[in-house]
Kinemage of the C-alpha trace (Angstrom):
@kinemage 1
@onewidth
@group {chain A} dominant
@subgroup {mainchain}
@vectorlist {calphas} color= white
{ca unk a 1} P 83.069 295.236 50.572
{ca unk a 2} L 84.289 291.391 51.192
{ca unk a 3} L 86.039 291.592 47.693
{ca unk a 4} L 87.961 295.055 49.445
{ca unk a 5} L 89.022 293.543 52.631
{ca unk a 6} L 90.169 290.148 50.906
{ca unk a 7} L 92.188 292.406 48.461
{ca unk a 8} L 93.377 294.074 51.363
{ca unk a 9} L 94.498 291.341 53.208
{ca unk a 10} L 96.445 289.666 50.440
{ca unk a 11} L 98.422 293.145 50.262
{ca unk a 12} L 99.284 293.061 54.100
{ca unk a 13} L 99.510 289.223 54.069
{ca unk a 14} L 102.314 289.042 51.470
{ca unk a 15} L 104.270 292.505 52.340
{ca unk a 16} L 104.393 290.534 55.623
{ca unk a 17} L 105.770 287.533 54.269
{ca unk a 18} L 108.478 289.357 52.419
{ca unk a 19} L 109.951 291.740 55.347
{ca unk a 20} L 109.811 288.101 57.453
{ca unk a 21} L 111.789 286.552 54.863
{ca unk a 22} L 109.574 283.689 54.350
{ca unk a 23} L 109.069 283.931 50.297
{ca unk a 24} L 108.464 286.557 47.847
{ca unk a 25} L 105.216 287.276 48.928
{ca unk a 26} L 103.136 285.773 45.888
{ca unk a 27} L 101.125 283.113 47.354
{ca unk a 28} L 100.720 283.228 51.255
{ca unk a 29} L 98.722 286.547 50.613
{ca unk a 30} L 96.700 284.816 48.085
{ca unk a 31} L 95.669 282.318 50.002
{ca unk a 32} L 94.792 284.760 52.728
{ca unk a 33} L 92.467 286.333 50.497
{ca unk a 34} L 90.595 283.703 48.970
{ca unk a 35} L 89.757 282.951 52.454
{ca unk a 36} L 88.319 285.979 53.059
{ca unk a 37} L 86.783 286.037 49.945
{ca unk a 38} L 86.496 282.730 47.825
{ca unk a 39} L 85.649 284.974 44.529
{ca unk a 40} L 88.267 286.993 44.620
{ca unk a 41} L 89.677 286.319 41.329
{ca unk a 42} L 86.712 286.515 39.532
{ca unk a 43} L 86.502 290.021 41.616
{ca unk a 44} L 89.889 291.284 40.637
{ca unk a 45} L 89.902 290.133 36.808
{ca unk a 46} L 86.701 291.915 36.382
{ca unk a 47} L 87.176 295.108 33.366
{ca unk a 48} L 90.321 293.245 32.798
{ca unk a 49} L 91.532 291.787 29.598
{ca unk a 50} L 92.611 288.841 30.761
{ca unk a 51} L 95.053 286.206 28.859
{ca unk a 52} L 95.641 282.926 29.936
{ca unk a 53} L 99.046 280.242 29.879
{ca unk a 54} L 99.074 277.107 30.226
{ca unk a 55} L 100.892 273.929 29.200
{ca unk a 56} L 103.478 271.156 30.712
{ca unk a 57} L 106.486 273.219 29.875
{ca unk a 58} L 106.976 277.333 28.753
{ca unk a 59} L 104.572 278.442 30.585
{ca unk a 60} L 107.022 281.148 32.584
{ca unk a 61} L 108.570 282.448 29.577
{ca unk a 62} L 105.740 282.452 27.077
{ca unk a 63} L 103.779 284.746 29.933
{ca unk a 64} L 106.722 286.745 30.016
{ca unk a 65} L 107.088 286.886 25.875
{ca unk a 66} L 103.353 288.039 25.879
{ca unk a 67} L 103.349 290.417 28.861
{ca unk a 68} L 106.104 292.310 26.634
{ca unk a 69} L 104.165 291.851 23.795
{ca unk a 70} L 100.606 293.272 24.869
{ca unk a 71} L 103.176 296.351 26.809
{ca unk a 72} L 104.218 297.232 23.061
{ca unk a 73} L 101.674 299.754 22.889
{ca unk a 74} L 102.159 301.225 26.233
{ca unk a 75} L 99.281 300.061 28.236
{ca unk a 76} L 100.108 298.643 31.638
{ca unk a 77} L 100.078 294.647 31.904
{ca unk a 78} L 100.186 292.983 35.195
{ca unk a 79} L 101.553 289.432 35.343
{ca unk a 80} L 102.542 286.889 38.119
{ca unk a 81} L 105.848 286.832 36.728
{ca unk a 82} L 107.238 284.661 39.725
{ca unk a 83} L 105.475 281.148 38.434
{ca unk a 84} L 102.686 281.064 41.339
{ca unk a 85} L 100.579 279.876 38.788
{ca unk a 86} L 97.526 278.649 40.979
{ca unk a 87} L 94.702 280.530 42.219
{ca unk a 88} L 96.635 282.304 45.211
{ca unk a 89} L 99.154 283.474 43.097
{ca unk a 90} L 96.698 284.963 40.362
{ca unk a 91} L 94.879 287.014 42.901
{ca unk a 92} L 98.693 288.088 44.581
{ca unk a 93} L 99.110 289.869 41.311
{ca unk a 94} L 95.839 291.181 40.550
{ca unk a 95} L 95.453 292.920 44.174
{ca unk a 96} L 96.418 296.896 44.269
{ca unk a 97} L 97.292 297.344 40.290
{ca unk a 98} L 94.538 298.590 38.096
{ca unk a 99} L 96.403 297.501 34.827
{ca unk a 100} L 93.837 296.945 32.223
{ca unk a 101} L 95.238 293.639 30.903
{ca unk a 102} L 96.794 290.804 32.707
{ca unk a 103} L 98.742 287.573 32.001
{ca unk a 104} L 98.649 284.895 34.504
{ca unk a 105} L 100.237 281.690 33.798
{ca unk a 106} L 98.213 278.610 35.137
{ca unk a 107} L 99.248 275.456 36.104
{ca unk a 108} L 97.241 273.273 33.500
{ca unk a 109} L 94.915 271.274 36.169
{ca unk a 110} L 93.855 274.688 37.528
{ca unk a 111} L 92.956 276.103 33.750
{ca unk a 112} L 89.789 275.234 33.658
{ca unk a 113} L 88.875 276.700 37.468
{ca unk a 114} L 90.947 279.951 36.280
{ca unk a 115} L 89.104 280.353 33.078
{ca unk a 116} L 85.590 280.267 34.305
{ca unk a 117} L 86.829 283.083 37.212
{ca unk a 118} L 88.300 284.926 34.822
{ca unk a 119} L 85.990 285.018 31.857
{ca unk a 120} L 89.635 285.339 29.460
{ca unk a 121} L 89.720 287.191 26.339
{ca unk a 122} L 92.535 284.543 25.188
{ca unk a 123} L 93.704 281.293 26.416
{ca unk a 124} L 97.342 279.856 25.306
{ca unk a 125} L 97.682 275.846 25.110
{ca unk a 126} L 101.265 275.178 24.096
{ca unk a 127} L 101.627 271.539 25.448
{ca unk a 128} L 100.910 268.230 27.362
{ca unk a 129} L 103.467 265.721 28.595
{ca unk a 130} L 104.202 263.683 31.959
{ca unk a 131} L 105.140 265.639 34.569
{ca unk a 132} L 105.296 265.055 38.279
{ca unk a 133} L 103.601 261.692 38.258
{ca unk a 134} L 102.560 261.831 42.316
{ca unk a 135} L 100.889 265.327 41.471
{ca unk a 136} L 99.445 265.275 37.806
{ca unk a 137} L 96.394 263.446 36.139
{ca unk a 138} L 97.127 261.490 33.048
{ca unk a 139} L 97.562 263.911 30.166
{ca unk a 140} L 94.663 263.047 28.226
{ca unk a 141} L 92.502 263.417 30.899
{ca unk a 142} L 93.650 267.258 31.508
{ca unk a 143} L 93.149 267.015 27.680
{ca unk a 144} L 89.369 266.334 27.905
{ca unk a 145} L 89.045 268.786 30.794
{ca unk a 146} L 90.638 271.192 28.746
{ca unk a 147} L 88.125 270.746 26.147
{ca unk a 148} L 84.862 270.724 28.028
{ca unk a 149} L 86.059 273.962 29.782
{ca unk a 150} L 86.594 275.886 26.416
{ca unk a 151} L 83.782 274.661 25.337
{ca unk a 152} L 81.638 276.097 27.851
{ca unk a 153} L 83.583 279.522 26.627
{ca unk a 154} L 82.839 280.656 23.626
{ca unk a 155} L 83.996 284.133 23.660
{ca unk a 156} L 87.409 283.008 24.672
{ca unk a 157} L 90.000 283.157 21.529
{ca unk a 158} L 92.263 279.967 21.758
{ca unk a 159} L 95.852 279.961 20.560
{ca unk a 160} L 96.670 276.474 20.284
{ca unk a 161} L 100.057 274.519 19.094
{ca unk a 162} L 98.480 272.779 16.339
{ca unk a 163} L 101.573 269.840 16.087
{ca unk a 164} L 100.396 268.669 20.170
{ca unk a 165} L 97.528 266.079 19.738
{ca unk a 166} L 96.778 266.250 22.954
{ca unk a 167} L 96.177 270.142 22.875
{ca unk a 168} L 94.623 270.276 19.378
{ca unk a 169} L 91.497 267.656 21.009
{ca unk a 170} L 91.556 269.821 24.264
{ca unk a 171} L 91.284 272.703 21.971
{ca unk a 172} L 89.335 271.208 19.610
{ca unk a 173} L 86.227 272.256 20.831
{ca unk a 174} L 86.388 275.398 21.238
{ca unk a 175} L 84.398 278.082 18.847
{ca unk a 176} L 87.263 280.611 17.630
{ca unk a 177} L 90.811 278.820 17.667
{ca unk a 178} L 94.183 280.351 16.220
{ca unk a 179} L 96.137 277.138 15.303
{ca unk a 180} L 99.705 277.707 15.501
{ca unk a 181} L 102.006 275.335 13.966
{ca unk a 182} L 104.695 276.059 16.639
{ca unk a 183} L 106.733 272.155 16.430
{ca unk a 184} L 106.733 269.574 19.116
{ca unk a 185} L 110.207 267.267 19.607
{ca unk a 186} L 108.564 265.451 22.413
{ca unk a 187} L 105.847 262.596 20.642
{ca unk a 188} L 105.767 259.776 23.354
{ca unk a 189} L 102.964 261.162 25.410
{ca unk a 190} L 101.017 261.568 22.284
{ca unk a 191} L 100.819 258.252 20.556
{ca unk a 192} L 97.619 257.387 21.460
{ca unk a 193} L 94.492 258.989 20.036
{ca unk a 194} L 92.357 260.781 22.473
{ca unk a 195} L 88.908 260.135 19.872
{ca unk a 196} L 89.362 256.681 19.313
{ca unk a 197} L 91.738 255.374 21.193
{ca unk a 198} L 93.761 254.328 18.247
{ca unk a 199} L 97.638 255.313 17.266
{ca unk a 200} L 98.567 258.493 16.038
{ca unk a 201} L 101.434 258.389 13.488
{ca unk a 202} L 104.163 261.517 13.095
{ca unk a 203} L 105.158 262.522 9.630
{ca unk a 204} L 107.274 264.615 8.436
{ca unk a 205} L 104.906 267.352 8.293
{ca unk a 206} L 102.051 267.056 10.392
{ca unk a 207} L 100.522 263.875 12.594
{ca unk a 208} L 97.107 261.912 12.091
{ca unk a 209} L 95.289 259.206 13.999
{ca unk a 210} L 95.433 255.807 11.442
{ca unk a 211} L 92.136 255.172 12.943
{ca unk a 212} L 89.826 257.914 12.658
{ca unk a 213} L 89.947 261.482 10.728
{ca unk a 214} L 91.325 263.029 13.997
{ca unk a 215} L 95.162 264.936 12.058
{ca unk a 216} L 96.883 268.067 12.694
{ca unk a 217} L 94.918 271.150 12.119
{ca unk a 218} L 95.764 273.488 9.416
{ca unk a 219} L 98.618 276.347 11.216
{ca unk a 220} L 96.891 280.347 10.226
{ca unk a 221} L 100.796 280.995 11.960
{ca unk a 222} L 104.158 278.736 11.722
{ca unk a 223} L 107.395 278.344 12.878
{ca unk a 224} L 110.047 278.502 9.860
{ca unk a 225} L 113.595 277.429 10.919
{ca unk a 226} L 116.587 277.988 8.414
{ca unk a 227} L 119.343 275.914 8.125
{ca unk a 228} L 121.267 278.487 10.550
{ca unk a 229} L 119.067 278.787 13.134
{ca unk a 230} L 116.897 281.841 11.818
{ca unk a 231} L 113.319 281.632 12.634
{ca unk a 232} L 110.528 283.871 11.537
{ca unk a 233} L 106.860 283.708 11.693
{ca unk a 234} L 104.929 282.551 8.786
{ca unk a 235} L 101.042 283.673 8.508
{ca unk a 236} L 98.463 281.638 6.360
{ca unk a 237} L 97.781 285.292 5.039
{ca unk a 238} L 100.965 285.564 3.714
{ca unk a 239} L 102.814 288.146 6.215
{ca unk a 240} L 105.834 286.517 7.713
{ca unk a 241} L 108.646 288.394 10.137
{ca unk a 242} L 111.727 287.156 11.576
{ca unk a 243} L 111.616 285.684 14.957
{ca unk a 244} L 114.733 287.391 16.966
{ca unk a 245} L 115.527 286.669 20.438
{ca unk a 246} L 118.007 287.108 23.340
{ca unk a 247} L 116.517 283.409 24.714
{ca unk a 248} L 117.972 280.503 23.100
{ca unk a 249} L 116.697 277.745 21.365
{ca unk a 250} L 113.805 276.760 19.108
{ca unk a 251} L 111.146 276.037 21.832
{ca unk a 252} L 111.981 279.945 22.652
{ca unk a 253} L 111.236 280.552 19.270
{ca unk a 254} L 108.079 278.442 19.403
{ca unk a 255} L 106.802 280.328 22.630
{ca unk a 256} L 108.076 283.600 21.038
{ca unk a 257} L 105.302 282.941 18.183
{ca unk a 258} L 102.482 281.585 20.430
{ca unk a 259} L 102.411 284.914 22.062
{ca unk a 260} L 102.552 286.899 19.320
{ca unk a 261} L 99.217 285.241 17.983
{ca unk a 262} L 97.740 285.433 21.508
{ca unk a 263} L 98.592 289.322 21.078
{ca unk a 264} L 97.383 290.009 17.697
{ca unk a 265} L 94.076 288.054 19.285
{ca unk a 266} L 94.110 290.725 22.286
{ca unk a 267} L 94.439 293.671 19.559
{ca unk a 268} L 98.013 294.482 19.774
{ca unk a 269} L 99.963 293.506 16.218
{ca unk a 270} L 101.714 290.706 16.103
{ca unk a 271} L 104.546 292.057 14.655
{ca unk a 272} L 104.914 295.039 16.968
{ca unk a 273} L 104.448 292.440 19.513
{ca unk a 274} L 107.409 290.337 18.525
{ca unk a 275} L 109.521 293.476 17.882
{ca unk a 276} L 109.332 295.019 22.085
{ca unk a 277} L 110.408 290.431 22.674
{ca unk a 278} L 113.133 291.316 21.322
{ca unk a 279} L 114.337 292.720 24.272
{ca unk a 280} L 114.121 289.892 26.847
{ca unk a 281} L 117.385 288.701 28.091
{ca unk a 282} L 116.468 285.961 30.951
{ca unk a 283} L 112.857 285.030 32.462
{ca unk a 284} L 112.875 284.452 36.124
{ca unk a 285} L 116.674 283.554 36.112
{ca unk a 286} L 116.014 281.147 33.330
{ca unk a 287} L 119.449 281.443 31.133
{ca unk a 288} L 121.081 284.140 33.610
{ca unk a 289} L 124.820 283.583 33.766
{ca unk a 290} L 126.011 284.104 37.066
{ca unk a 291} L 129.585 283.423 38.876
{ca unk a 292} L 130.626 281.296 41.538
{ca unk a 293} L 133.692 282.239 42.706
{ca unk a 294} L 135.729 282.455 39.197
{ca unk a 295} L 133.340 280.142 37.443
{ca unk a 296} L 130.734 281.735 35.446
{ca unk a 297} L 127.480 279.414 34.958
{ca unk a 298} L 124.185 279.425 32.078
{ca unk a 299} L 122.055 277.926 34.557
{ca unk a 300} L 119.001 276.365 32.813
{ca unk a 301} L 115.497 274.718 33.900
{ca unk a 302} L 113.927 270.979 32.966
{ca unk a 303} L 111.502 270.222 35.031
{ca unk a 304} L 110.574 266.657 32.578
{ca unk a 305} L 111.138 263.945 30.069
{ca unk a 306} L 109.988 267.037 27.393
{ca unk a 307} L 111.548 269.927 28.912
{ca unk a 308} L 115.067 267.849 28.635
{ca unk a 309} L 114.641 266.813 25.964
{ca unk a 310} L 114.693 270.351 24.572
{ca unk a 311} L 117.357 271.240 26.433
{ca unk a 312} L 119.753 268.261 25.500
{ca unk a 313} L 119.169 269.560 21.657
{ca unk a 314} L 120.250 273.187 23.293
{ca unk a 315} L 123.689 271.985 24.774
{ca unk a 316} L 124.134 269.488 21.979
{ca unk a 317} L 125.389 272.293 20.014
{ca unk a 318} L 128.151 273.100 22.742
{ca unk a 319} L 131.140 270.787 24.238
{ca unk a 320} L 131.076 272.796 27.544
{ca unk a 321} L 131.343 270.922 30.674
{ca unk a 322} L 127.392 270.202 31.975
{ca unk a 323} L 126.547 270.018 35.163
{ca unk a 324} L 122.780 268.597 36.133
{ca unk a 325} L 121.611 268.119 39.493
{ca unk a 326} L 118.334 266.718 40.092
{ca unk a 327} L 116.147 266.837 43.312
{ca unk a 328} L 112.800 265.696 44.457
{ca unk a 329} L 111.174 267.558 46.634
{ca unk a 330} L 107.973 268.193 46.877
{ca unk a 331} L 107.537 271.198 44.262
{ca unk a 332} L 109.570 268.804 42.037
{ca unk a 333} L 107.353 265.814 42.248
{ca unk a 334} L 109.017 262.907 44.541
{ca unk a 335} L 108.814 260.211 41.739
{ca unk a 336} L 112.572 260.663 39.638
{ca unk a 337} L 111.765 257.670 37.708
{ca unk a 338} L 111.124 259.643 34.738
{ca unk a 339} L 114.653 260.071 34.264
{ca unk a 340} L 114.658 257.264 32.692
{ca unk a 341} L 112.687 258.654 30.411
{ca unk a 342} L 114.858 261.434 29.150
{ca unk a 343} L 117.520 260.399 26.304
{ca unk a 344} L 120.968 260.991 28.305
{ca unk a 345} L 122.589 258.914 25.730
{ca unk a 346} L 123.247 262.053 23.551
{ca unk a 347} L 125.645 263.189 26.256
{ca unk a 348} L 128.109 260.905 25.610
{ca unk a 349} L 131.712 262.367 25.446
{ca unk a 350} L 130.828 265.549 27.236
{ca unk a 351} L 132.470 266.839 30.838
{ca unk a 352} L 129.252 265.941 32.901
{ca unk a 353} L 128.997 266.340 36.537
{ca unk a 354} L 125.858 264.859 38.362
{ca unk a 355} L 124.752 267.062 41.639
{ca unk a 356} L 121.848 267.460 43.972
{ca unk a 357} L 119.885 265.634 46.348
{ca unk a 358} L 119.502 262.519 43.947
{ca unk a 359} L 122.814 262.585 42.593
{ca unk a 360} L 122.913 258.749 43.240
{ca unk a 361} L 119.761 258.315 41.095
{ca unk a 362} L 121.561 260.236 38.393
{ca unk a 363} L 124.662 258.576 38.649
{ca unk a 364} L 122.778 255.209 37.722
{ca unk a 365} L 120.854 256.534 34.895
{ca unk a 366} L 124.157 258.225 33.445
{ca unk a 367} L 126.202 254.941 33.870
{ca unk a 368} L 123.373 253.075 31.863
{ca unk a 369} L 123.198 256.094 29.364
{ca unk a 370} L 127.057 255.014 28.626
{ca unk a 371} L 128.313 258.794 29.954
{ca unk a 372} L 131.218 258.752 31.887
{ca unk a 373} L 130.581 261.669 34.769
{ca unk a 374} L 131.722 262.469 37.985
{ca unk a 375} L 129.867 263.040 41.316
{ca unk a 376} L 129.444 265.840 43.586
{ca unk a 377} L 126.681 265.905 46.065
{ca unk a 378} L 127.063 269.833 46.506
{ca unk a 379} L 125.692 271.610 43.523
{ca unk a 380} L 127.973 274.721 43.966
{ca unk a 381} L 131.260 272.593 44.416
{ca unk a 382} L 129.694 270.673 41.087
{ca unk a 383} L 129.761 273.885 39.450
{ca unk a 384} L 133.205 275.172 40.586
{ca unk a 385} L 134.343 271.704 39.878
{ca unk a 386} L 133.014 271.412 36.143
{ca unk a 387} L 134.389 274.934 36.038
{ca unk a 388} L 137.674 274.650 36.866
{ca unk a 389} L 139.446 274.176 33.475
{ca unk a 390} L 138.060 277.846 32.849
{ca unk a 391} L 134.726 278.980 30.539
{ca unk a 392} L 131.146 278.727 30.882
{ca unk a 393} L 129.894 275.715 32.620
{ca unk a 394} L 125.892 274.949 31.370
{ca unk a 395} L 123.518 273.902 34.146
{ca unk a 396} L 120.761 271.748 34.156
{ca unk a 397} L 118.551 271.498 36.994
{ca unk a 398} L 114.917 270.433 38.048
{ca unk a 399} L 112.725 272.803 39.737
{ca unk a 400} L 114.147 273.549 42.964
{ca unk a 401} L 117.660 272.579 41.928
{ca unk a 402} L 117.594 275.247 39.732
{ca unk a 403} L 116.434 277.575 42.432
{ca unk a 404} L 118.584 276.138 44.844
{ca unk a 405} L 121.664 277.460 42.380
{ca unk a 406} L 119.726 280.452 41.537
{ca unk a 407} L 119.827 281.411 45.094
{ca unk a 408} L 122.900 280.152 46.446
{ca unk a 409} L 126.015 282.620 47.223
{ca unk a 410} L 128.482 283.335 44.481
């Protein structure tokens, strides 16, 4: 009866909240509920298949890639599509549907609380890095959480990104792990071994502590890149299949392949799985192109050092004028000294613009970086500027500059 109401009242809670215009209704009806009922996501997930997402950065679009996936065979999947990834948000999508599987991404402090709520048939671990330094724990502490919680669930199947220290010892304990051999650009949060405290080393192929036998656990799936670009899927068992998306990039590619083992895990085939990806153009406005005015924008999201680091290999490969505009708010984390942190040196000789609330901050880090740029606090006069000698101007933004852009009027 209590789980009822509180299912209830997250319905009634969050319809409100949309016809008021205060959000999209995922989390204020969440939190409503939980109120009412403090179980109420171990309530709603129960006769679900449930798969979990979590990591520092892909989280939205690998829950997207496998809510596709998992739909292949025509079963309904529920999803909190949106990014509420935190208790309130899980329970906002679970209320009303009767979908037999679900994909929630969570917010990788929360996994642990999620998972034992949940009871998950699959958990996804694609990363660790610094990110929002006022908010987050030290990675290698969400590491050892991450590992005592999968631990204590041994009918979970783990898909884990086997080149991540940091996620191979959080998944290390667990009793059924798919290791996925999915790449990781970003090593400087990583360079310290989590067993013994000594120094892991990166190779070509593969990493290893030089103190201890902790290394890189052997891939059953990996991540092939050709010299074009071309990316398929490798298997240990010797099936491999091309790795096609709309989404650019290699972490895309990376993601694209974690949820393809996390389906096969769920009993959907992996290949049938990739196959229905193929269809996803954008995730939650992630890569949309949209005009302002008569400048047409690829806006794009980097929330940290990792995610833009990624992203600066992304535009590398363009000489389109760039405009990124940071903020820091409170959803962004109100420390921006990781900026100095992320390699702007590579944007030397480009048409860069620097926008949003901390445009000053930017300015300074760009100037040391050696890359001439131009100011604007506005982001949508930054845009129109950058745009002005005609094309498609890339944006980078943090969290809610992105969604400040996102939003704004054409």
């Amino acid at each position: 009866m209590r789980a009822r109401l509180a299912s209830a009242t997250t319905r009634v809670v969050n319809a409100a909240s949309r016809r008021l215009g205060r959000g999209q209704g995922t989390v204020a009806g969440g939190r409503a509920g939980l109120r009412v009922d403090p179980r109420l996501l171990e309530h709603l997930s129960a006769g679900r298949q449930v798969a979990l997402v979590t990591g520092t950065n892909g989280k939205t679009t690998t829950t997207r890639l496998l809510t596709v996936g998992l739909g292949a065979t025509g079963d309904a999947v529920v999803s909190n599509e949106t990014g509420s990834n935190m208790p309130p948000g899980h329970v906002a999508a679970l209320a009303g549907t009767d979908a037999g599987r679900a994909v929630l991404e969570v917010d990788e402090v929360y996994l642990p609380r999620v998972l034992a709520a949940t009871s998950a048939a699959a958990v996804v671990l694609l990363n660790l890095s610094r990110d929002q330094l006022d908010r987050t724990n030290e990675v290698r502490m969400v590491a050892g959480r991450w590992r005592a919680a999968l631990a204590a669930a041994p009918h979970t199947h783990v898909v884990a990104n086997a080149d991540d220290p940091l996620v191979a010892w959080g998944a290390g304990a667990a009793r059924d792990v798919h290791w996925v051999g999915a790449g990781l650009r970003w090593h400087l949060d990583a360079v310290g071994c989590p067993a013994c405290e000594g120094r892991i080393e990166f190779r070509d192929v593969g990493w290893a502590c030089t103190g201890c036998d902790f290394a890189r656990p052997l891939p059953e799936a990996e991540l092939v890149l050709a010299p074009d670009g071309a990316a398929k899927g490798s298997w240990a068992d010797g099936r491999t299949h091309p790795v096609r998306l709309l989404l650019p990039g290699r972490f895309n590619q990376a993601n694209a392949l974690m949820a393809a083992v996390a389906a096969d895990a769920c009993g959907v085939d992996a290949v049938a799985a990739l196959e229905a990806m193929e269809s996803v153009e954008q995730v939650a406005g992630r890569f949309t192109v949209r005009s302002f005015g008569e400048v047409r924008a690829r806006l794009m999201l980097a929330k940290n050092p990792a995610g833009w680091d990624e992203l600066l290999d992304l535009v590398a490969r363009s000489d389109a004028p760039l405009v990124v505009s940071i903020n820091a708010r409170v959803a962004d984390g109100a420390d921006p000294s990781w900026l100095w942190d992320v390699p702007y040196e590579r944007l030397a000789g480009r048409s860069v613009v620097a926008t949003g609330d901390r445009f000053r901050d930017l300015s300074v880090r760009l100037h040391y970086a050696g890359v001439a740029h131009t100011t604007e606090s506005d982001p949508v006069h930054a845009v129109r500027r950058a745009g002005a000698t005609g094309g498609v101007v890339d944006v980078i933004g943090n969290y809610t500059a992105f969604h400040d852009l996102l939003g704004a009027p054409g």
